[in-house]
PDB file of N, CA, C and O in Angstrom:
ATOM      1  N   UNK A   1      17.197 -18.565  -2.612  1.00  0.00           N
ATOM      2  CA  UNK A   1      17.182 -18.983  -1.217  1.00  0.00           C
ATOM      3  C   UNK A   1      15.985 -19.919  -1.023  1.00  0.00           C
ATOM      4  O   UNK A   1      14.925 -19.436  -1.419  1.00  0.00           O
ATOM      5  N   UNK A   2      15.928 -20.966  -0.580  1.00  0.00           N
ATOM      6  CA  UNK A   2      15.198 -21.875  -0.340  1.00  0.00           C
ATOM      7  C   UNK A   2      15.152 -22.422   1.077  1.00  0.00           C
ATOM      8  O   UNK A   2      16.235 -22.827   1.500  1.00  0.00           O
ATOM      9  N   UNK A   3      14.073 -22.513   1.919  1.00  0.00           N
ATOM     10  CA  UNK A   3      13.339 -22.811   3.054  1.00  0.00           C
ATOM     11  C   UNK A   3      12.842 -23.636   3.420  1.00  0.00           C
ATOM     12  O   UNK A   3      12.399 -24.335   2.508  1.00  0.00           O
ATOM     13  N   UNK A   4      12.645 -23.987   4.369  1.00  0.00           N
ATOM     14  CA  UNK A   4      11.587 -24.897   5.009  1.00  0.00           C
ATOM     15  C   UNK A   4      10.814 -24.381   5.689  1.00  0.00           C
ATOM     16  O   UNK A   4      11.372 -24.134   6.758  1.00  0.00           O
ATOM     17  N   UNK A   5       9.391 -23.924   5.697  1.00  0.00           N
ATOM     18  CA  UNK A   5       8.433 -22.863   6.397  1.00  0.00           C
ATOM     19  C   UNK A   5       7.503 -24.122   6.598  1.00  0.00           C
ATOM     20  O   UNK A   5       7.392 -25.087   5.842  1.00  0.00           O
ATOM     21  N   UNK A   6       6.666 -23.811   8.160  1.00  0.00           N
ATOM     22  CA  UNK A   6       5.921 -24.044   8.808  1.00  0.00           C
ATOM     23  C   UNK A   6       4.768 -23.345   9.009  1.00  0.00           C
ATOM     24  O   UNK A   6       4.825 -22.203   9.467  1.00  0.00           O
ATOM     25  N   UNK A   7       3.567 -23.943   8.692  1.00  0.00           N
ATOM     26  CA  UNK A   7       2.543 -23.343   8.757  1.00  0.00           C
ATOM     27  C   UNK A   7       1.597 -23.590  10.215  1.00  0.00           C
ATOM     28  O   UNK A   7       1.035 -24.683  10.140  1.00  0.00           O
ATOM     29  N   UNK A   8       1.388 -23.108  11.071  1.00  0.00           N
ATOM     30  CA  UNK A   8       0.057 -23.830  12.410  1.00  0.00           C
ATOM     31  C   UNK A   8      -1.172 -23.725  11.256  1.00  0.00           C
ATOM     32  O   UNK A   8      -1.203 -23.222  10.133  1.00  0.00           O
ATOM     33  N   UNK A   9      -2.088 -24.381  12.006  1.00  0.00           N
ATOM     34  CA  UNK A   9      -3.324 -24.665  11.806  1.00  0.00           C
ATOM     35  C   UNK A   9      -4.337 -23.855  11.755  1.00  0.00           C
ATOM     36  O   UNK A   9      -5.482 -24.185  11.449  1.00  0.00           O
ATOM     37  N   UNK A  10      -3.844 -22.398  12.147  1.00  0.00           N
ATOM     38  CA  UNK A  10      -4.244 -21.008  11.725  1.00  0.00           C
ATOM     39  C   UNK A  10      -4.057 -21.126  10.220  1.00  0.00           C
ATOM     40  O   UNK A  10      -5.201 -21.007   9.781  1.00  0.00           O
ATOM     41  N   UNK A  11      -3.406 -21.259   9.413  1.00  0.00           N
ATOM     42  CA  UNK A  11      -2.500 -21.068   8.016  1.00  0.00           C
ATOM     43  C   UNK A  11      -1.603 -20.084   7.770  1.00  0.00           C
ATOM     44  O   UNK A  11      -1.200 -19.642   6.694  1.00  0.00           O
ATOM     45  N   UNK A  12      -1.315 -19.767   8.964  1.00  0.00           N
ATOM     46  CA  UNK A  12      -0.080 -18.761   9.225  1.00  0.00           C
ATOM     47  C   UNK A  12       1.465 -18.910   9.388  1.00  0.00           C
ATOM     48  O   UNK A  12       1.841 -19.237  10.513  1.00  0.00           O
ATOM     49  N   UNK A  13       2.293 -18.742   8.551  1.00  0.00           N
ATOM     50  CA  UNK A  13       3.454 -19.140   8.328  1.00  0.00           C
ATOM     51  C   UNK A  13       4.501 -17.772   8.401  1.00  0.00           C
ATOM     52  O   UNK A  13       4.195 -16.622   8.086  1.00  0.00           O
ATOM     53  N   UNK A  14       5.945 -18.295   8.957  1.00  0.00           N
ATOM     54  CA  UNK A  14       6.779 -16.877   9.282  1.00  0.00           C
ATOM     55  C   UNK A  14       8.004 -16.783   8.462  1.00  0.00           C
ATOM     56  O   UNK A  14       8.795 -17.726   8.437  1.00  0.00           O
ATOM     57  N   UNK A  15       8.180 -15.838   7.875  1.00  0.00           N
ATOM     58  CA  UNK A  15       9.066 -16.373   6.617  1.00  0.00           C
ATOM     59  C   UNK A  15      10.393 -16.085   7.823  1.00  0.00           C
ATOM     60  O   UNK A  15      10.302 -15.651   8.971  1.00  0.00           O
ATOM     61  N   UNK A  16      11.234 -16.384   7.279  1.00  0.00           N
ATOM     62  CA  UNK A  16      13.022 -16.370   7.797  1.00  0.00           C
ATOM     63  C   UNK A  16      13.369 -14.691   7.595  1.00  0.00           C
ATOM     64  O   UNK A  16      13.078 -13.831   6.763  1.00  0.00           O
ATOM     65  N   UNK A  17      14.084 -14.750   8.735  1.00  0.00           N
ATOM     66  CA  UNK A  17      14.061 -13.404   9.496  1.00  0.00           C
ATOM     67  C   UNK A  17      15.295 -13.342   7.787  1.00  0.00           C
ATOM     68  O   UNK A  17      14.846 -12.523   6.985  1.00  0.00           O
ATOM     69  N   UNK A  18      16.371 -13.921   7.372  1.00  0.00           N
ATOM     70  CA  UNK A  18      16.790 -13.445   6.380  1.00  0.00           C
ATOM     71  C   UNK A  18      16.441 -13.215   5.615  1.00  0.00           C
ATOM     72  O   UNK A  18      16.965 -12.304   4.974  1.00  0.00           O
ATOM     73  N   UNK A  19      15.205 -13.941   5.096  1.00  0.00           N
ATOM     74  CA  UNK A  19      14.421 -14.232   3.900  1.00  0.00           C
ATOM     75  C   UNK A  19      13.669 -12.256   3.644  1.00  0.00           C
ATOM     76  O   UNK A  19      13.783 -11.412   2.756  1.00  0.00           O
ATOM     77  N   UNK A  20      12.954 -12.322   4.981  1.00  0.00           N
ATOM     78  CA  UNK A  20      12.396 -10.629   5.138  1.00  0.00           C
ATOM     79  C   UNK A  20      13.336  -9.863   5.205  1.00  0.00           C
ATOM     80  O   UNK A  20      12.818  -8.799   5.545  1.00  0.00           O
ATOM     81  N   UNK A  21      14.608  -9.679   5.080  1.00  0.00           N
ATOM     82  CA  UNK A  21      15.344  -8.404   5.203  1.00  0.00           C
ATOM     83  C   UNK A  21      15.867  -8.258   4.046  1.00  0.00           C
ATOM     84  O   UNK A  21      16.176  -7.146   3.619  1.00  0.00           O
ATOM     85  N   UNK A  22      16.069  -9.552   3.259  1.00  0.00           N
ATOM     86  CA  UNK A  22      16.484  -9.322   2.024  1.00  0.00           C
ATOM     87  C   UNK A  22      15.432  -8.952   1.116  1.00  0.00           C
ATOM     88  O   UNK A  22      15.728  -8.906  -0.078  1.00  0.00           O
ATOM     89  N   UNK A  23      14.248  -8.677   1.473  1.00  0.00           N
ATOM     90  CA  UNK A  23      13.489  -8.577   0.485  1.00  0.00           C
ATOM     91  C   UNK A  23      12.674  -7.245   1.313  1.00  0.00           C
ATOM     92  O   UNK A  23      11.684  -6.755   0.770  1.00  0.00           O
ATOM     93  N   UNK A  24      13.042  -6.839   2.320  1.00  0.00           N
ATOM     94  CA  UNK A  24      12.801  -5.310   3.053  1.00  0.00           C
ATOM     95  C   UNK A  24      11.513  -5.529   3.424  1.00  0.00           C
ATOM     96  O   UNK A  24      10.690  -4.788   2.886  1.00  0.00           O
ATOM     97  N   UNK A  25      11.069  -6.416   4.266  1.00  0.00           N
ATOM     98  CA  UNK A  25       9.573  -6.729   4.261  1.00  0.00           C
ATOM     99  C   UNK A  25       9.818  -6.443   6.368  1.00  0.00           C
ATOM    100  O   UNK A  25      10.318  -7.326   7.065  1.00  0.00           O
ATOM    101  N   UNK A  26       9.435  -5.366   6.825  1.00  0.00           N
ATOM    102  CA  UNK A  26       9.942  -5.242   8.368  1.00  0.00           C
ATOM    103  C   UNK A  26       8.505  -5.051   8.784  1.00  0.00           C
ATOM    104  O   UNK A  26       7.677  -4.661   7.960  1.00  0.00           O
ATOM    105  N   UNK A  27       8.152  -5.334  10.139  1.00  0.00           N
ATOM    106  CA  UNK A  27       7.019  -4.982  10.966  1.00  0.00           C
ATOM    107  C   UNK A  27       5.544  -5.418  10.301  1.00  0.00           C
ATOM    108  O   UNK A  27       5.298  -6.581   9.980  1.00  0.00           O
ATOM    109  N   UNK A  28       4.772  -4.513  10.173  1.00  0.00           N
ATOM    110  CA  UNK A  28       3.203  -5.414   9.703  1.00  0.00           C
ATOM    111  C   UNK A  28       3.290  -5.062   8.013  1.00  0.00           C
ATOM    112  O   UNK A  28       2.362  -4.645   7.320  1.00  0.00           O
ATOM    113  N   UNK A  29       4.624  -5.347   7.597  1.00  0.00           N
ATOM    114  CA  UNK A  29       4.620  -5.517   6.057  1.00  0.00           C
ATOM    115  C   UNK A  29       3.500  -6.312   5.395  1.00  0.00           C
ATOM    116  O   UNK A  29       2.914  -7.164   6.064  1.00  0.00           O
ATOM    117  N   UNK A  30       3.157  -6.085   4.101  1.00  0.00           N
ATOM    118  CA  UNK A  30       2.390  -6.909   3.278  1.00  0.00           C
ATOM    119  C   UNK A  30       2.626  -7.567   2.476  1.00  0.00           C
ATOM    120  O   UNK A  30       3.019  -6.823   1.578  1.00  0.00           O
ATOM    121  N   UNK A  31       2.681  -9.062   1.970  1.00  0.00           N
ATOM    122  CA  UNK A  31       3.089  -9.319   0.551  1.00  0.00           C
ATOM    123  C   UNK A  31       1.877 -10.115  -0.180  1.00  0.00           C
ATOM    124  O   UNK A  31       0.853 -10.587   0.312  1.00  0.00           O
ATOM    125  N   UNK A  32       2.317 -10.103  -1.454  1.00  0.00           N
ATOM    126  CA  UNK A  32       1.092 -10.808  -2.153  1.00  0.00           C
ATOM    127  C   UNK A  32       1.423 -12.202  -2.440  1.00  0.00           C
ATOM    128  O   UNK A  32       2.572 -12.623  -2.577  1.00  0.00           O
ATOM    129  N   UNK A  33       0.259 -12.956  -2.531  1.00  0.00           N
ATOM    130  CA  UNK A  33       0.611 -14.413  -2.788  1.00  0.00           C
ATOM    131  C   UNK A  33      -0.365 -15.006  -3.849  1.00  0.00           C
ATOM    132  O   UNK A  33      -1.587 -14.857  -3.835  1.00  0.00           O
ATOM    133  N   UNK A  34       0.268 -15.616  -4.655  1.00  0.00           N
ATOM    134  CA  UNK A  34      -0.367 -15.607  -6.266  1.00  0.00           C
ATOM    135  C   UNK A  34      -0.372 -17.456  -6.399  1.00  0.00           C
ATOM    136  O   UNK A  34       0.531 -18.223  -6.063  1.00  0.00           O
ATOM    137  N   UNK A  35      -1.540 -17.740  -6.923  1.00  0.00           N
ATOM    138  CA  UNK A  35      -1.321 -19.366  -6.888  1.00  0.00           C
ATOM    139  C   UNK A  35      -0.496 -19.461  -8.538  1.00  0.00           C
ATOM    140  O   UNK A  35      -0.478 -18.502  -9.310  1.00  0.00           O
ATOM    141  N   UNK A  36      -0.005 -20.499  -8.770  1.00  0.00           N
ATOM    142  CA  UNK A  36       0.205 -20.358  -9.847  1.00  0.00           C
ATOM    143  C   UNK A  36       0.732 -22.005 -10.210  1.00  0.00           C
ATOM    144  O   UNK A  36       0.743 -22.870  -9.335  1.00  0.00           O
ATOM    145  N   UNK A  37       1.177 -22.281 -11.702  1.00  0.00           N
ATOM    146  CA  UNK A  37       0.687 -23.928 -11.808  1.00  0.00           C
ATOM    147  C   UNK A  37       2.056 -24.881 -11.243  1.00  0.00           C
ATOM    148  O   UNK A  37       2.388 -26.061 -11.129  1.00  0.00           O
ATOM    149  N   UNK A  38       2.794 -22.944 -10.881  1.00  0.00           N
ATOM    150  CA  UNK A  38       3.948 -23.792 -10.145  1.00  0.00           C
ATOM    151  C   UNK A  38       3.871 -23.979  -8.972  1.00  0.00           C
ATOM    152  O   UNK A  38       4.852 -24.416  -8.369  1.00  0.00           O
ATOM    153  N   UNK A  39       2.731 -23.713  -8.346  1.00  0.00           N
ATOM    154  CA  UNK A  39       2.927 -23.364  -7.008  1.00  0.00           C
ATOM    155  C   UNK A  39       2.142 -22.062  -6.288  1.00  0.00           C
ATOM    156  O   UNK A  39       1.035 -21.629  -6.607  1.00  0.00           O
ATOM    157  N   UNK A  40       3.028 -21.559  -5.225  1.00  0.00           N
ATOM    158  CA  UNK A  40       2.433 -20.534  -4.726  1.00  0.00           C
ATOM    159  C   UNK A  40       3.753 -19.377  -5.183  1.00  0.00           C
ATOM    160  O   UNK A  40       4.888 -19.838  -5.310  1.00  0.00           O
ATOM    161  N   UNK A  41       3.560 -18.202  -5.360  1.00  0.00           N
ATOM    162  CA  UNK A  41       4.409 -17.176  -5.599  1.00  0.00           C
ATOM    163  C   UNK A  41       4.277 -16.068  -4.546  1.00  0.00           C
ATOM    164  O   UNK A  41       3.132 -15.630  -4.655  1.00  0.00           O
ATOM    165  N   UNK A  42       4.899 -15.454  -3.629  1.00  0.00           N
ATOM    166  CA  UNK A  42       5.303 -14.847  -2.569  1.00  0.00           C
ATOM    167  C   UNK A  42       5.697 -13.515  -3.100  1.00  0.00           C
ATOM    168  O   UNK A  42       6.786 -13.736  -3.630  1.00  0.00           O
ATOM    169  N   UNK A  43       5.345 -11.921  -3.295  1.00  0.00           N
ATOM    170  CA  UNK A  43       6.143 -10.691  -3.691  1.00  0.00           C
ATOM    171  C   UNK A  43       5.870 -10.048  -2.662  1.00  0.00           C
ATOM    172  O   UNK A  43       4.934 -10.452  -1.971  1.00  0.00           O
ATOM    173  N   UNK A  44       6.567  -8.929  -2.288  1.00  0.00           N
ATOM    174  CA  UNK A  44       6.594  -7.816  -1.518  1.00  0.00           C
ATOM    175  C   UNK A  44       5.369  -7.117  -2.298  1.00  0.00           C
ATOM    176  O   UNK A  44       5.299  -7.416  -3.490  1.00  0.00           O
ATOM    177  N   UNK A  45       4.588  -6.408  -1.902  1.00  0.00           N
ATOM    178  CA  UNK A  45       3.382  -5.423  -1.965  1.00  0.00           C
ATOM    179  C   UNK A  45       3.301  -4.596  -0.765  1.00  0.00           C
ATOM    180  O   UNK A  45       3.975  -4.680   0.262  1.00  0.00           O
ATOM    181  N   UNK A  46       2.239  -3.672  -1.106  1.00  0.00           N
ATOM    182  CA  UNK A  46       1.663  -2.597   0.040  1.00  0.00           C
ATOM    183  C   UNK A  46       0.501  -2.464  -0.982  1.00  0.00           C
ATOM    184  O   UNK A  46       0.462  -2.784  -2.170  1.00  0.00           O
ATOM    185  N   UNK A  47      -0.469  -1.879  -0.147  1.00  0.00           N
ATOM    186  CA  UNK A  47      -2.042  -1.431  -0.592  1.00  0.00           C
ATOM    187  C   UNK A  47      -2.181  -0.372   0.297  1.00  0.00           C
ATOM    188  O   UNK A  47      -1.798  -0.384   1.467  1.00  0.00           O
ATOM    189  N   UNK A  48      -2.933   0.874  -0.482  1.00  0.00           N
ATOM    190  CA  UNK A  48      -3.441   2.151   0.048  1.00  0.00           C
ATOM    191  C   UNK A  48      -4.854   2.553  -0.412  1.00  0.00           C
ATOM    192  O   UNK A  48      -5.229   2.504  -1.584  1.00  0.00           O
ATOM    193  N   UNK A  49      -5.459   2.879   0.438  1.00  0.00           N
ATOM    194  CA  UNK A  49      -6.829   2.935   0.973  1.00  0.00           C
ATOM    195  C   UNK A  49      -7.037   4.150  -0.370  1.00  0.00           C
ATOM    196  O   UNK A  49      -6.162   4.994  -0.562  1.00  0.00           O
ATOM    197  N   UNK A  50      -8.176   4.093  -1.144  1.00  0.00           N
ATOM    198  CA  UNK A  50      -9.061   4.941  -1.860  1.00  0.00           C
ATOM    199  C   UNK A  50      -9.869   5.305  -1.546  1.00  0.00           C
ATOM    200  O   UNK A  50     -10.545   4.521  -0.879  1.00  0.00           O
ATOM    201  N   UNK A  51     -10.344   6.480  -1.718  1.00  0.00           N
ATOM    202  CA  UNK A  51     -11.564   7.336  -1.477  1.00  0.00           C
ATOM    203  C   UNK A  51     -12.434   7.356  -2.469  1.00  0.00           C
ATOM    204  O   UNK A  51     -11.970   6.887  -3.508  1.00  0.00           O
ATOM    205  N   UNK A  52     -13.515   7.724  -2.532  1.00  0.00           N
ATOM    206  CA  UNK A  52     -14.657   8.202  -3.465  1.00  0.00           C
ATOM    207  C   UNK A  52     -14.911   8.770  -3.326  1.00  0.00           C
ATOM    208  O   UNK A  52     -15.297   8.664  -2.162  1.00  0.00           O
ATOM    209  N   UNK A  53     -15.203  10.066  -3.799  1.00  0.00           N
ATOM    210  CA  UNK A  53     -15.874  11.028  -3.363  1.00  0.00           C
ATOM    211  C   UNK A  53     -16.948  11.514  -3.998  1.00  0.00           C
ATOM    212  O   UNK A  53     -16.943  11.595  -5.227  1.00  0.00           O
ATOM    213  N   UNK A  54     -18.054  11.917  -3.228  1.00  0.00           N
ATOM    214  CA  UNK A  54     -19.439  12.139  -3.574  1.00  0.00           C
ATOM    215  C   UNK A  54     -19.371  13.430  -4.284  1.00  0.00           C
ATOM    216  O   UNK A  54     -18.605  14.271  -3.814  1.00  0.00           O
ATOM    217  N   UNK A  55     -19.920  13.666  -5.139  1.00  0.00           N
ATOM    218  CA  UNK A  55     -20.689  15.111  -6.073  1.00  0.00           C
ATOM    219  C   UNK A  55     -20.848  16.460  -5.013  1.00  0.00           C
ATOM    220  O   UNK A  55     -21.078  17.553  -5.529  1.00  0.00           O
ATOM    221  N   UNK A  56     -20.725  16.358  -3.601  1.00  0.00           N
ATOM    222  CA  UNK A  56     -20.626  16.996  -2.786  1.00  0.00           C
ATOM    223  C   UNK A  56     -19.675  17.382  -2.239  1.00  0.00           C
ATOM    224  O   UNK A  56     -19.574  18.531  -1.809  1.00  0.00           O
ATOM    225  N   UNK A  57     -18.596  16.311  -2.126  1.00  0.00           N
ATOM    226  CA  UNK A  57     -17.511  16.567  -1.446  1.00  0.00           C
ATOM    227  C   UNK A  57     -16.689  16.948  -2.358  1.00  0.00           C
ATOM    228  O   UNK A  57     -15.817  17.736  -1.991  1.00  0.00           O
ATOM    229  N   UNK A  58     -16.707  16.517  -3.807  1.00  0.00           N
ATOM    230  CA  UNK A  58     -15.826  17.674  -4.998  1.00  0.00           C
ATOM    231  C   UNK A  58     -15.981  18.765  -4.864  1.00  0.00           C
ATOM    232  O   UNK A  58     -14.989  19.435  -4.579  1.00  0.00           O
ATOM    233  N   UNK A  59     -17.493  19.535  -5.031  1.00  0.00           N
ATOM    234  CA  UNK A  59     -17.942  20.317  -4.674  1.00  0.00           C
ATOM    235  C   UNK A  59     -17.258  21.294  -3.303  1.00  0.00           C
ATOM    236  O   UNK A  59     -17.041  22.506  -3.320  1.00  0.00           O
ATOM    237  N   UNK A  60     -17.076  20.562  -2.442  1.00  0.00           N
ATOM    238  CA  UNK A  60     -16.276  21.290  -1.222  1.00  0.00           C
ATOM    239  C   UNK A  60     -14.922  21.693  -1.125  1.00  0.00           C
ATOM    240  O   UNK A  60     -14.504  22.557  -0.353  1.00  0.00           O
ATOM    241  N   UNK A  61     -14.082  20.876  -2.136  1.00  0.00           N
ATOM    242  CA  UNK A  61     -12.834  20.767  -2.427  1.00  0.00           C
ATOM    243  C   UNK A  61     -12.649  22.025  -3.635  1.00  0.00           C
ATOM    244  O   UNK A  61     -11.790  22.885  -3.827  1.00  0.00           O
ATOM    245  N   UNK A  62     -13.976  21.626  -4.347  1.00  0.00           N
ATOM    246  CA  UNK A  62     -13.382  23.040  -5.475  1.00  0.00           C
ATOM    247  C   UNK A  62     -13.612  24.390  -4.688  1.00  0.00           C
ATOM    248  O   UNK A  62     -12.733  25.249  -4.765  1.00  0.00           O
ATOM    249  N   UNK A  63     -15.014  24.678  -3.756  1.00  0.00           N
ATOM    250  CA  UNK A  63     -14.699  25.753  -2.833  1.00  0.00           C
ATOM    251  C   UNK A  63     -13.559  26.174  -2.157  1.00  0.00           C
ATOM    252  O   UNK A  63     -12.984  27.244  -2.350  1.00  0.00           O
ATOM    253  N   UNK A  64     -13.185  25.147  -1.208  1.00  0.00           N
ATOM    254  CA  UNK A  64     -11.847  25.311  -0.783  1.00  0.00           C
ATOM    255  C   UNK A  64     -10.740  25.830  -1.836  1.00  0.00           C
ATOM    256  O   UNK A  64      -9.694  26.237  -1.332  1.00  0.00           O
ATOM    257  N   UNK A  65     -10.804  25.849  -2.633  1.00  0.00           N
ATOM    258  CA  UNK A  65      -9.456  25.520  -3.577  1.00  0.00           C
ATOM    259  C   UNK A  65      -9.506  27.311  -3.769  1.00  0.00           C
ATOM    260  O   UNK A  65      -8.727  28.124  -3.272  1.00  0.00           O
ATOM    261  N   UNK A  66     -10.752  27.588  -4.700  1.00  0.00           N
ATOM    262  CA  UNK A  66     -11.105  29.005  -5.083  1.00  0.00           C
ATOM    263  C   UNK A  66     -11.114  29.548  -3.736  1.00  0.00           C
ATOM    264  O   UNK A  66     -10.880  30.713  -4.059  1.00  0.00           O
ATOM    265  N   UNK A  67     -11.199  29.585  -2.576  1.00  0.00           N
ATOM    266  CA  UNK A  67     -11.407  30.457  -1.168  1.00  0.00           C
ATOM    267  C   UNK A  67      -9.634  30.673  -1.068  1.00  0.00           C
ATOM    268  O   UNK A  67      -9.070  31.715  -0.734  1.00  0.00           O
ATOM    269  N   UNK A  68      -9.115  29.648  -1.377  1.00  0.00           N
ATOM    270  CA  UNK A  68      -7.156  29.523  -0.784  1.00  0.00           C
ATOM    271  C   UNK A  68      -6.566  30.498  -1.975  1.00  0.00           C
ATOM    272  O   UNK A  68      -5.609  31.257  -1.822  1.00  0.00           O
ATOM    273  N   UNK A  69      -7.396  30.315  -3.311  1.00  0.00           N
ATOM    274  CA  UNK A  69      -6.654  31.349  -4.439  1.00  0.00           C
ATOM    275  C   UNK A  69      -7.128  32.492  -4.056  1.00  0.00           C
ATOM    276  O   UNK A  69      -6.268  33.340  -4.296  1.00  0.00           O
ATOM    277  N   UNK A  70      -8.142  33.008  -3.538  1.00  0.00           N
ATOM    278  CA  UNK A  70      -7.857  34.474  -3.918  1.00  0.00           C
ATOM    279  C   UNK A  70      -7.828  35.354  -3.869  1.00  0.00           C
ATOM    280  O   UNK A  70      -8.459  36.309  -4.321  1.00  0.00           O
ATOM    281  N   UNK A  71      -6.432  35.053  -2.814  1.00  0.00           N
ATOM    282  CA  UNK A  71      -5.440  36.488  -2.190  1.00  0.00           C
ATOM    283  C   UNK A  71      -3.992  35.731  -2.712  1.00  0.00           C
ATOM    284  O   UNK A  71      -2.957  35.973  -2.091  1.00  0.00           O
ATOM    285  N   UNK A  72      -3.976  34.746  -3.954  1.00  0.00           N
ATOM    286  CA  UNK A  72      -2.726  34.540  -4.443  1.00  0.00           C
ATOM    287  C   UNK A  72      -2.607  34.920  -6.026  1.00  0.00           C
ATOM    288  O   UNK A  72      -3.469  34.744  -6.888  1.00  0.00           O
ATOM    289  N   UNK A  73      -1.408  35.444  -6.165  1.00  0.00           N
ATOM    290  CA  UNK A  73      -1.350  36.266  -7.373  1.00  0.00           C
ATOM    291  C   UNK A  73       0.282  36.183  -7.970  1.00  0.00           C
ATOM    292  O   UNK A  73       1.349  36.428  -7.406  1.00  0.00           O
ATOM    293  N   UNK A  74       0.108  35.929  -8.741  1.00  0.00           N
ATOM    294  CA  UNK A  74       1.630  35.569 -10.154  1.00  0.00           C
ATOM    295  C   UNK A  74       2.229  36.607 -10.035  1.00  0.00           C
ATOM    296  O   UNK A  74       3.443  36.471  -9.882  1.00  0.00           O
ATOM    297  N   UNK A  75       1.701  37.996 -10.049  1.00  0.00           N
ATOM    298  CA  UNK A  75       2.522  39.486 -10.298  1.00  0.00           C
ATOM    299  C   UNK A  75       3.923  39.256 -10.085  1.00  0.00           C
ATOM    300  O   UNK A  75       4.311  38.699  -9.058  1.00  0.00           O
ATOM    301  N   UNK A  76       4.651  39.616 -10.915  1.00  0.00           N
ATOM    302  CA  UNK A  76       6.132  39.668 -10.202  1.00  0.00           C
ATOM    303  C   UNK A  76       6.390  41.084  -9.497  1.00  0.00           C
ATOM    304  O   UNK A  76       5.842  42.100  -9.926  1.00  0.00           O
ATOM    305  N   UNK A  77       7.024  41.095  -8.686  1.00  0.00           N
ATOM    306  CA  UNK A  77       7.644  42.596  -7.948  1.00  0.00           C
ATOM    307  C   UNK A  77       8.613  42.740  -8.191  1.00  0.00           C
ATOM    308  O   UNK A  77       9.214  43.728  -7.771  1.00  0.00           O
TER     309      UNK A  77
END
């Protein structure tokens, strides 16, 4: 499928309402855009936020974990 897209002077461009459904891209979708020696390359993506967690907050998580085990038990009845 090939286009004619318009960019304003923002550098903001709207792809074709067909163009996004065929490629499932709806509402504040993300895609990635890759330069390349052909050009520019356009994919569907998403990105999700990582944590780090400090020597402390493992620490809190392994408490938690041992406090939730132990009143749980394998025994079969």
């Amino acid at each position: 499928m090939r286009n004619i897209i318009n960019i304003n002077e923002r550098g903001t461009l709207t792809l074709p309402k067909e163009m996004r459904k065929k490629l499932g891209l709806t509402g504040m979708g993300q895609i990635f855009a890759e330069e390349t020696s052909e050009g520019i390359t356009l994919k569907p993506g998403a990105t999700f936020p990582i944590e780090i967690y400090t020597d402390e907050r493992i620490a809190e998580f392994q408490r938690n974990n041992e406090e939730a085990l132990k009143n749980f038990s394998l025994k079969k009845k």
